[in-house]
Each structure stands twice: as C-alpha cells, then as structure tokens.
N, C-alpha and C positions, 0 to 999 in steps of 0.2 A: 549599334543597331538602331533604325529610324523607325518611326512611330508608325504600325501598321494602319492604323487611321485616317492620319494624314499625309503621311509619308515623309513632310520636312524637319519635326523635333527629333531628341533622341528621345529613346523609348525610355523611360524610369520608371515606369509601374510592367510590374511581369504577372498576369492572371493567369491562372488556369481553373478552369472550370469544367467537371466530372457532371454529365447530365447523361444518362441510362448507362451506366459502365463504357462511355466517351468523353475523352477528355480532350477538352479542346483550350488552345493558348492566345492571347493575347500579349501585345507587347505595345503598348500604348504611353503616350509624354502625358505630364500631369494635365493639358489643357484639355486633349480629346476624354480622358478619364471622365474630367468633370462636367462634359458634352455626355457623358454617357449614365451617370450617376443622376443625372435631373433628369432622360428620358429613362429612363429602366429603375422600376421596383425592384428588381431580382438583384440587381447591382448592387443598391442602396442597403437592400436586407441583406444582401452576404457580406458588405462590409459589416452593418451594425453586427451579425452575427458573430462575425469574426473579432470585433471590439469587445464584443458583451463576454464572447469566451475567453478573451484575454481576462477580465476582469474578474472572471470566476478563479481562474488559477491564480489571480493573486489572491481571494477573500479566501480560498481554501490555502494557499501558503500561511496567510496570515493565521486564520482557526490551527493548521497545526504548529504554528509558532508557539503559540502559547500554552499549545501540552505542558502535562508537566508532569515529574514521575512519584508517585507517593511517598516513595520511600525518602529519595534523599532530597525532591527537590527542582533537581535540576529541569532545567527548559528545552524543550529539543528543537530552539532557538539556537542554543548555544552548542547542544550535539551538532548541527550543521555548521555551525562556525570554525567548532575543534576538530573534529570528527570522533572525538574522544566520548564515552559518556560515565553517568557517575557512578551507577549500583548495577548489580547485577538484575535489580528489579526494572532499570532502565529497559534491557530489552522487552520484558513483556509491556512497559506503559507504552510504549514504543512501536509494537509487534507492526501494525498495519504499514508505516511508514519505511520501516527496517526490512520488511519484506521484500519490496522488490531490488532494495541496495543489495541487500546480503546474496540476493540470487544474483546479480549481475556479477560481483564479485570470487563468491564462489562456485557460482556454478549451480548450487541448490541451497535453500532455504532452511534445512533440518544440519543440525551438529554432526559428525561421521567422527569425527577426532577422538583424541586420548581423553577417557575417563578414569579417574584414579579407583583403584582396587575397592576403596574405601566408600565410595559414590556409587558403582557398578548398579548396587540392589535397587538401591532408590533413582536412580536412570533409568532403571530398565520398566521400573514400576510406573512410573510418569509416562512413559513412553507408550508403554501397554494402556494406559489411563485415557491417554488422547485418543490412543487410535481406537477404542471402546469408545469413547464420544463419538468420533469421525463416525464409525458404524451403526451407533445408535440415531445419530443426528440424519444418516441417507437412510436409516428404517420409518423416522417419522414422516420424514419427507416423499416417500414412498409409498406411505399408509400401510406399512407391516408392523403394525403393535404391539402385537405378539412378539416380533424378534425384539423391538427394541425394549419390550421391559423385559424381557432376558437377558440385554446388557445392561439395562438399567438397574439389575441385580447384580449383575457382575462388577460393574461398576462400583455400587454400595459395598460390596464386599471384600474387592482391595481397596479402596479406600479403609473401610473399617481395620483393614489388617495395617495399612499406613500410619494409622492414627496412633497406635502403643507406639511403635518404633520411632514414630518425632517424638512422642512424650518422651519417652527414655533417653533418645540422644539429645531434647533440651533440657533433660536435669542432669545429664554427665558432663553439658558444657558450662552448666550455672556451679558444678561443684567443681571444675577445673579453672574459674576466671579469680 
C-alpha cells in the first residue's frame, strides 16, 4: 500500500482517527507523517496522548507490582509470573486485579463450586454479610438512611452471632494442634 499523501513511499504508519462518531483513515510513509506532525497540533497531541497513556499503564503495572499480600507475603509480581498464588488471603489482597482475570476465565467473578458440609454456615454467612454491605452501600448512596441503618443493624447482628462461633472453632483448633 503506497502512501496516501504522496502516493510514491510505502505507507508505514496506519491512523485512524474517530472525530464526531466518524472515523476516518490514514495510510501515510514516515516522511509525509512528519510533514504532517510540524503543521498539525491535533497530530502532535494525539500522539503525545497516546505516548503519555502508554506510560500510565506501565506506572499502574509497576504500582501493582509491588502489592503485596499480608498474610503470607507474596508479591502479585510473582502471582503474574506463576499464575499460582500463596494464601488464601491472596485473593482478597488481590481482589481488584483477580477480578477481571477470574471473570474472563470463568465466566463470573463470585465462587458457585463445592463447599464442604463443614464450611456451608460460615459461607452462607459471609455471603449474606456482603450482600447486606452491597445494599446498605446503594441505600447511602441513594440517600435512604433509614434503610441503610436497618441493615446496618443487620449487619451488626450477624456479625455479632459470627463472633462466638470463631471463638469456639479457634479454641477447638488450638486444643487439637
């Protein structure tokens, strides 16, 4: 393809450019580019723009490079390298970045799988816990404050019922270790 410009290079830069929902194409050789980048501001700012947004996505690569998950450590540096990661508290240091992988991958974002028998109560509790946030969090944002300190009592109140049953199940494990 020859250089729409001048019609004898070949074309090595391919533009397109979207101005009122039209989008229109360029196929220009590096010389006419640079004929065109010294008269045109609009040229020059969409490249810088489009350099400066490269640069963003790397300072934000880099910022969550160096997460790291409380519990055990690990860097989700190294989660992207392995694909593997170290605790189960990984996924929640994690959550913002894991979110849109796990939805690519399965389809949606929340667990649907086997919960052992054992686990069932305290799953279903956490689950109801969030989704009492989720409701209370569109009642403030809505300005219904009434609703939301009604969940925000509900709320306090499984939790309050949560609280014996860790205690209990972390003293049956400190007298089983």
């Amino acid at each position: 393809m020859l250089c729409e410009e001048c019609g004898k290079n070949p074309a090595t830069i391919h533009y397109t450019q979207v101005q009122n929902g039209i989008a229109t194409q360029m196929h220009l050789c590096a010389a006419c580019m640079a004929k065109l980048q010294k008269g045109s501001d609009t040229m020059s700012s969409l490249i810088s723009s489009l350099l400066s947004g490269i640069a963003g996505q790397q300072e934000e690569r880099e910022r969550q490079d160096e997460l790291r998950c409380p519990s055990c450590g690990m860097a989700y540096k190294r989660f992207r390298e392995t694909g593997l990661l170290g605790c189960a508290d990984c996924y929640k240091a994690f959550s913002q970045q894991l979110a849109p992988i796990l939805g690519r991958i399965h389809g949606r974002r929340q667990h649907v799988g086997h919960v052992p028998p054992a686990q069932r109560a305290r799953v279903s509790a956490e689950q109801e816990l969030e989704r009492l946030r989720r409701e209370m969090d569109e009642a403030v944002a809505h300005e219904a404050f009434e609703q939301a300190a009604q969940l925000r009592d509900q709320i306090r109140a499984l939790t309050a019922r949560q609280e014996p049953a860790k205690a209990v199940t972390q003293e049956g494990e400190t007298q089983h270790e």
